[in-house]
C-alpha positions as CSV (number, residue, x, y, z in Angstrom):
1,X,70.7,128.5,108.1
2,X,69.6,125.3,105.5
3,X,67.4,128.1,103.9
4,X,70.2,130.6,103.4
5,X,72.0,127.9,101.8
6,X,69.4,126.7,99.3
7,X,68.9,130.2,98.4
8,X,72.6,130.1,97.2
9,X,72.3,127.2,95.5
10,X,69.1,128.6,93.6
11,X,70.3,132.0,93.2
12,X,73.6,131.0,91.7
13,X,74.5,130.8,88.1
14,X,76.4,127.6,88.6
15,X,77.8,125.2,91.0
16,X,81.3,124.2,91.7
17,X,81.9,121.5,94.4
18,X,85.6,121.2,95.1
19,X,85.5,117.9,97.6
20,X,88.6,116.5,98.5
21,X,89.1,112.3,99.6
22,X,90.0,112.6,103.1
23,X,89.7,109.3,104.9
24,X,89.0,107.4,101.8
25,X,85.6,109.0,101.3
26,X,84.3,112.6,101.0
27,X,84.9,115.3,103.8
28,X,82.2,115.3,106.3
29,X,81.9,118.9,106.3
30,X,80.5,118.5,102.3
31,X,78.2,115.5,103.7
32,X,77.0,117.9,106.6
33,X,76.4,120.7,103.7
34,X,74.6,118.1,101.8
35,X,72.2,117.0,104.4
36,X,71.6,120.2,105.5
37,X,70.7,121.5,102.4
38,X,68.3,118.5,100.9
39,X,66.5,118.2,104.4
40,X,65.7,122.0,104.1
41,X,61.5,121.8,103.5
42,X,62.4,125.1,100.8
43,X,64.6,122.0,98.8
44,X,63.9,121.3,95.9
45,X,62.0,124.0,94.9
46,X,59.1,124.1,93.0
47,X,57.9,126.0,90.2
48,X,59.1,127.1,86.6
49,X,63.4,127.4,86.1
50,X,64.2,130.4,83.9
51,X,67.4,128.6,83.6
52,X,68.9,124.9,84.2
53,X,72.3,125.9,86.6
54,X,75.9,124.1,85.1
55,X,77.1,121.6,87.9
56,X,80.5,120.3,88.4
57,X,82.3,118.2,90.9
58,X,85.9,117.8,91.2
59,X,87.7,115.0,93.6
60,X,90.9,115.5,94.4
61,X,93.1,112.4,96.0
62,X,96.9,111.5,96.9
63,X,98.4,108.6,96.5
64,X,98.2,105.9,93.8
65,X,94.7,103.7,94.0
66,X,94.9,101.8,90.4
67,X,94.7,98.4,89.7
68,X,97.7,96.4,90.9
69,X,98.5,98.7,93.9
70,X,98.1,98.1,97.9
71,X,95.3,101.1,97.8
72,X,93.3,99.3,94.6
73,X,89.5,99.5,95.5
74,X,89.9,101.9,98.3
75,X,88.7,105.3,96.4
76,X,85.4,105.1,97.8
77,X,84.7,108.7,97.0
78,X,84.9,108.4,92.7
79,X,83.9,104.8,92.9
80,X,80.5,102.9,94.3
């Protein structure tokens, strides 16, 4: 299954990750994807790139976590 994934992420023209904040952090369904993927022995592969693939995240969150609010420094998904 890891290797059927990293063949989609190779194969494809570019890269979309829509990860949502759930539980102040990221889903563990994207974590699980992550791991699965980078632990795969075919990642990264190796060899010439006929092309470099466009990557783009996008966090989504409710509720209000800027400075001065109850939630401030609780974002643990857009900030380290």
């Amino acid at each position: 299954m890891a290797a059927a994934l990293v063949d989609e992420l190779v194969e494809a023209d570019a890269l979309l990750f829509a990860v949502p904040l759930y539980n102040f952090g990221v889903s563990q369904h994207f974590k699980t994807y992550v791991d699965l993927v980078t632990t795969d022995p075919g990642w990264p592969r190796v060899g010439p790139r006929p092309h470099r693939q466009a990557a783009v995240l996008v966090t989504v969150r409710g509720g209000a976590y800027r400075a001065g609010t109850p939630r401030e420094g609780w974002d643990h998904a857009t900030h380290g």
